[in-house]
Legacy VTK file of the C-alpha trace (Angstrom):
# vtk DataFile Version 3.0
C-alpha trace
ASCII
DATASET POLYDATA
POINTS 172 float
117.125 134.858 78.679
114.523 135.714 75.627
113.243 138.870 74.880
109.630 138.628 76.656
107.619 141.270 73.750
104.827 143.207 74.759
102.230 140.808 72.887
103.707 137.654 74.736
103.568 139.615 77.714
99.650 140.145 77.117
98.921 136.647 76.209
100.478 135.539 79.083
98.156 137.697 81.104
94.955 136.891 79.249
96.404 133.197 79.301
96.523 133.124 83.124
93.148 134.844 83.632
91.221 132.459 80.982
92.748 129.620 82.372
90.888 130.208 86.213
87.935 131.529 84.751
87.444 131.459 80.887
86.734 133.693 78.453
84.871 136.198 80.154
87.101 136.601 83.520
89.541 139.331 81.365
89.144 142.634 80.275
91.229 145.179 78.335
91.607 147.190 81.435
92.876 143.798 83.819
95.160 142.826 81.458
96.865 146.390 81.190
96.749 146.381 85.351
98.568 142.675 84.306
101.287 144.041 82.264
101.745 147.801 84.003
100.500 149.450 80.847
97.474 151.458 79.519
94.471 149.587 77.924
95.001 151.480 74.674
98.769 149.516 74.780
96.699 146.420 74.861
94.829 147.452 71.612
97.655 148.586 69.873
98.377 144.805 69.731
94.720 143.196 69.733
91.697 145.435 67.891
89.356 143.644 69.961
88.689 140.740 72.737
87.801 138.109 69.875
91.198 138.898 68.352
93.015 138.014 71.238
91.662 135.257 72.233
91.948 133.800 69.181
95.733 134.625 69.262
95.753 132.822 72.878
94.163 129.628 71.530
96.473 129.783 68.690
99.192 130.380 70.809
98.544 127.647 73.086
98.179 124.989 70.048
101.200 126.102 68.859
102.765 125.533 72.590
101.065 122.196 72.272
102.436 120.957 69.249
106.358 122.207 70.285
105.605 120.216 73.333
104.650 116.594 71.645
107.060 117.104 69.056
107.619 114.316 66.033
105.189 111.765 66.388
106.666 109.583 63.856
109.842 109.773 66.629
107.958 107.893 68.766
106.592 105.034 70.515
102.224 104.553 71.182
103.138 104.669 74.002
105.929 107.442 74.323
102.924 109.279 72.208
100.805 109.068 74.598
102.750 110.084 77.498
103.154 113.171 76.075
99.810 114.030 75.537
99.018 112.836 79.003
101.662 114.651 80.432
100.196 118.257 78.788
96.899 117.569 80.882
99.017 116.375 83.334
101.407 119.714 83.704
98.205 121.309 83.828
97.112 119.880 87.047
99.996 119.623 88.702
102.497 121.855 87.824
100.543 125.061 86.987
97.014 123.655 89.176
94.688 124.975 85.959
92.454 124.088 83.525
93.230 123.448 79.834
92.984 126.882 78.115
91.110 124.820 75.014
89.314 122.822 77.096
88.185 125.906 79.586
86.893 127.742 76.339
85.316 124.518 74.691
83.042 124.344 77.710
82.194 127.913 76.878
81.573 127.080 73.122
78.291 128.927 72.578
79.243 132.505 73.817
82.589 132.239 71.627
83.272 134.306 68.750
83.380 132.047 66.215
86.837 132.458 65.517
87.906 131.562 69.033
85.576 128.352 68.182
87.675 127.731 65.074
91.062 128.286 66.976
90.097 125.949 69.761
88.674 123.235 67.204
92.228 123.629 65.987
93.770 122.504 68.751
91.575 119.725 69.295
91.939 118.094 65.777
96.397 118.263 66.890
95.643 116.032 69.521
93.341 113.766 67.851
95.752 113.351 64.671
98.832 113.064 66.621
97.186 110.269 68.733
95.568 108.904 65.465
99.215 108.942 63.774
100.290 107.205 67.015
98.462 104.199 67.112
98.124 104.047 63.343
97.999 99.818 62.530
97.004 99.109 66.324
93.483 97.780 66.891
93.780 97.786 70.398
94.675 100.916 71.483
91.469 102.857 72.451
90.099 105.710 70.520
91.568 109.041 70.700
88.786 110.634 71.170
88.143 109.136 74.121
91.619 109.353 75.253
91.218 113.022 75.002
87.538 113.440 76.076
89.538 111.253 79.604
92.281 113.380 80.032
90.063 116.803 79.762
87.337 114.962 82.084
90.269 113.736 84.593
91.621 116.866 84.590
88.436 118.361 85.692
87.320 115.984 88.238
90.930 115.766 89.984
90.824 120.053 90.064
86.895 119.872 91.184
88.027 117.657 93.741
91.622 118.885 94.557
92.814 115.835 94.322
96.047 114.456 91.776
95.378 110.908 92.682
91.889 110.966 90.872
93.546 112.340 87.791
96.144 109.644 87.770
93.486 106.727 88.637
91.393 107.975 85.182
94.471 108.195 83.180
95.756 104.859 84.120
92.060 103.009 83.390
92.589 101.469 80.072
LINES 1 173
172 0 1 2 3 4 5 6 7 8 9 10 11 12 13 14 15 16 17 18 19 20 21 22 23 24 25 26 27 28 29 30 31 32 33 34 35 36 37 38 39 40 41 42 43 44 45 46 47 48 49 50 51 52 53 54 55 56 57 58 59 60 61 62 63 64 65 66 67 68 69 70 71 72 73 74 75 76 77 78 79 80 81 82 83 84 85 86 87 88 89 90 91 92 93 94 95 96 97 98 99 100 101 102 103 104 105 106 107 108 109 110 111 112 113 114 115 116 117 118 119 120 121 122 123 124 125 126 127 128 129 130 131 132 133 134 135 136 137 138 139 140 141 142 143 144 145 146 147 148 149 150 151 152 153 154 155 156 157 158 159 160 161 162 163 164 165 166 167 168 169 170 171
């Protein structure tokens, strides 16, 4: 088994709270409740709120990227059932939002690096999918590939309800 660190161990906490409620529904103080430590722990590895989440989105692309892999590997197809299957995972296996997508709702009370870090991670999707379908004119836009899968994903949690997800995600 890896050696969880004390950071991963915070992101993880921070990662769980953002993901019900965004990027206002953690503190310092929760997160150290979270991990069984003292806030001041929690600032020895993030100065401040904004540097943390920043790390989180980071993290999270990162996570994202290990998880599609080589997109020259693959398929259009095989391409895009790993992206779907992110959003998917979301819903179903872990029954939360997008961390990205949860903080690009919230995109006006973001420090702007958060903004930048969650841009990030939107522009990996886009230009994996782009790099997917490269040559084919009848694949549908990425963008709105992505702007279905973070819509479906919203919907099917709104209404708690898989079935909705996989209806939108299977409309082509």
């Amino acid at each position: 088994m890896p050696n969880i660190t004390m950071r991963d161990r915070i992101l993880d906490a921070a990662e769980a709270r953002a993901r019900r409620g965004g990027y206002n529904s953690f503190s310092f103080r929760e997160l150290a409740e979270d991990v069984g430590v003292k806030s001041s722990s929690i600032h020895h590895h993030f100065s401040s709120k904004p540097v943390l989440a920043e790390a989180l989105a980071r993290r999270y692309a990162e996570r994202t990227r290990d998880h599609l892999g080589d997109v020259a590997e693959l398929s259009a197809d095989d391409a895009l059932a790993r992206v779907t299957a992110l959003f998917r995972d979301a819903l179903v296996r872990d029954d939360r939002m997008c961390l990205c997508g949860l903080f690009g709702a919230e995109r006006d009370v973001l420090p702007p690096a958060v903004n930048t870090a969650v841009a990030s991670f939107f522009r990996l999707i886009l230009e994996y999918l782009r790099t997917a379908f490269a040559g084919d004119n009848k694949q549908e836009l990425p963008e709105a590939i992505l702007a279905r899968l973070e819509g479906a994903l919203i919907l099917a949690r709104s209404l708690r309800d898989q079935a909705v997800f996989e209806a939108a995600v299977s409309a082509r």
